[in-house]
C-alpha positions as CSV (number, residue, x, y, z in Angstrom):
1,X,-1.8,-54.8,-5.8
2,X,1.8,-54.1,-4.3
3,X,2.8,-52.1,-7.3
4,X,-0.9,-49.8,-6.8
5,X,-0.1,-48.9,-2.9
6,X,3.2,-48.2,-3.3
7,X,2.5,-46.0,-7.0
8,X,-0.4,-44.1,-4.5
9,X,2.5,-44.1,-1.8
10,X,5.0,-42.4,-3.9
11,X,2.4,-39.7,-5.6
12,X,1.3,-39.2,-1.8
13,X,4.8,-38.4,-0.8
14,X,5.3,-36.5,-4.1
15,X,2.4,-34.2,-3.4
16,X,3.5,-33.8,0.3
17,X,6.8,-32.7,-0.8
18,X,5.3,-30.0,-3.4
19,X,2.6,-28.7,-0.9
20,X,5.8,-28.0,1.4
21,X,7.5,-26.0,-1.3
22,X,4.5,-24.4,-2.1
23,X,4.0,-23.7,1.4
24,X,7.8,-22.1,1.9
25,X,7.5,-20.3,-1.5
26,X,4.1,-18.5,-0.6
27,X,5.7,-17.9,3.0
28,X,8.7,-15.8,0.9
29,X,6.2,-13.7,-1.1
30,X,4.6,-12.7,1.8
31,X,7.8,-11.4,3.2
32,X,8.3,-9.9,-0.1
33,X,4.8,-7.8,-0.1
34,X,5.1,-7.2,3.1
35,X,8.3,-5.4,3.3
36,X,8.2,-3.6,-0.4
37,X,4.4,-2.1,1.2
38,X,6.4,-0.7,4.3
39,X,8.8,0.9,1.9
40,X,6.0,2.3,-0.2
41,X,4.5,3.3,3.2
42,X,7.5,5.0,4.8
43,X,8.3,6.5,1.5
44,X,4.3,8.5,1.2
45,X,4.6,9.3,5.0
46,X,8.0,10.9,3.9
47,X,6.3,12.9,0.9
48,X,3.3,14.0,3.5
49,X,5.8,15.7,5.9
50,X,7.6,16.9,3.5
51,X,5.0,18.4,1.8
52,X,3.1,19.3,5.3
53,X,6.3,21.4,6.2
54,X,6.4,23.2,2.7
55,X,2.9,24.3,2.9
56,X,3.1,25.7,6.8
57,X,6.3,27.5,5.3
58,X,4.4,28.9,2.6
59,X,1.3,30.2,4.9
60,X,3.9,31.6,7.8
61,X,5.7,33.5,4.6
62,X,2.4,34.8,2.9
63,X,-0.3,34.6,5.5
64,X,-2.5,37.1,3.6
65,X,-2.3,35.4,0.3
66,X,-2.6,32.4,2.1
67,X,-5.9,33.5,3.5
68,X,-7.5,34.8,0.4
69,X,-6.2,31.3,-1.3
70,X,-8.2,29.6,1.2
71,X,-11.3,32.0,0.5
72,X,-11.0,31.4,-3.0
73,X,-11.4,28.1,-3.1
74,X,-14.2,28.0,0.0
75,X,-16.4,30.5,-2.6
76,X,-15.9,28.0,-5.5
77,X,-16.9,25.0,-3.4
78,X,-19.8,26.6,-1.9
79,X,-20.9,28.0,-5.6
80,X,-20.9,24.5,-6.9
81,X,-22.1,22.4,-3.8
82,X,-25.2,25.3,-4.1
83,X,-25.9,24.3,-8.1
84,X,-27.0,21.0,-6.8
């Protein structure tokens, strides 16, 4: 009966020992996702600036173009958003 308690004893502590690594190694990931998402973050906030000061560049340079552009595509969207 000795050899029973202390077998349950020892896969007890066993288990313990594994949930703790488990524990630590689930604790790392989340580091792990949670800094590479800030870097995908920052990097996509980058490309949105960047690409919001090329486009105001673009409109300041050619504002009549810019305008019919801007028509253009407000006559295609109405002329399918009527088909419906």
């Amino acid at each position: 009966m000795k050899a029973a308690s202390a077998h349950n004893q020892h896969g007890t502590d066993h288990l313990v020992e594994t949930a703790g690594r488990l524990k630590e190694d689930v604790r790392e990931l989340t580091g792990a996702v949670r800094d590479a998402s800030q870097e995908v973050y920052k990097a996509g906030r980058e490309k949105v600036v960047q690409f919001q000061k090329t486009a105001s560049k673009r409109i300041a340079d050619n504002p009549i173009q810019s305008v019919l552009i801007a028509a253009g595509f407000g006559f295609v969207a109405g002329f399918l958003l009527r088909r419906r």
